[in-house]
N, C-alpha and C positions, 0 to 999 in steps of 0.2 A: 465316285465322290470327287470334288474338283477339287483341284487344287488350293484355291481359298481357303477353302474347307479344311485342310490337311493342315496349313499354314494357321488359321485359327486353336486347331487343336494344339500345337507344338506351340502356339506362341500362351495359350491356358495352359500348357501343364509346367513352361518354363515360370507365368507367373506365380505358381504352385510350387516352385522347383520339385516338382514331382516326376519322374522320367520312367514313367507307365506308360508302351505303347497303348494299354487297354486304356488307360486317362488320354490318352492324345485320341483314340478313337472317339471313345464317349464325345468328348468338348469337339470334335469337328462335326460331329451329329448331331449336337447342340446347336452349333453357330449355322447349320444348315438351316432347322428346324426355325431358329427366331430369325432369320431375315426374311420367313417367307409364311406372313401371317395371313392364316388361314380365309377365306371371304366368306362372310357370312349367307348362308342359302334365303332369300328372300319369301315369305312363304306367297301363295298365291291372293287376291286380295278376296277371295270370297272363303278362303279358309276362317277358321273358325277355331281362334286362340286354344279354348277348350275342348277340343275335339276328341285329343289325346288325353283327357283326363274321366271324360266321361264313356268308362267300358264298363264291363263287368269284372266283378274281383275274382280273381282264379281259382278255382276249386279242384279237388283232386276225388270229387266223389267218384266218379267211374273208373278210378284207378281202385278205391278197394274193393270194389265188386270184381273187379281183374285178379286181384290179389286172392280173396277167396274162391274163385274157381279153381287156380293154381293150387291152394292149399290141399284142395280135396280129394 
């Protein structure tokens, strides 16, 4: 953890006057986390928005025929 970071969390838990090393970990974990927003993954241009929406809905049929073999 860098130093900033540590400094971020001591100077949130002082504006908290709250004097929890575990609040001073949290908020430097915090302040690490929002200065370094995430990039968004660009999908491919022949991807196909819906792709991920059209599958099949999941079933567990073959799990109760597993189920009663077990039983038996």
């Amino acid at each position: 953890m860098t130093t900033s970071a540590v400094v971020a969390g001591i100077d949130a838990a002082l504006t908290l006057a709250r004097f929890d090393p575990d609040l001073v970990a949290v908020e430097a974990r915090r302040s690490i986390l929002t200065h370094h927003a995430p990039t968004p993954i660009a999908l491919p241009p022949t991807a196909d928005p819906l792709a991920a929406i059209q599958r099949p809905t999941p079933s567990l049929v073959g799990y109760d025929q597993l189920l009663r073999e077990a039983s038996a």
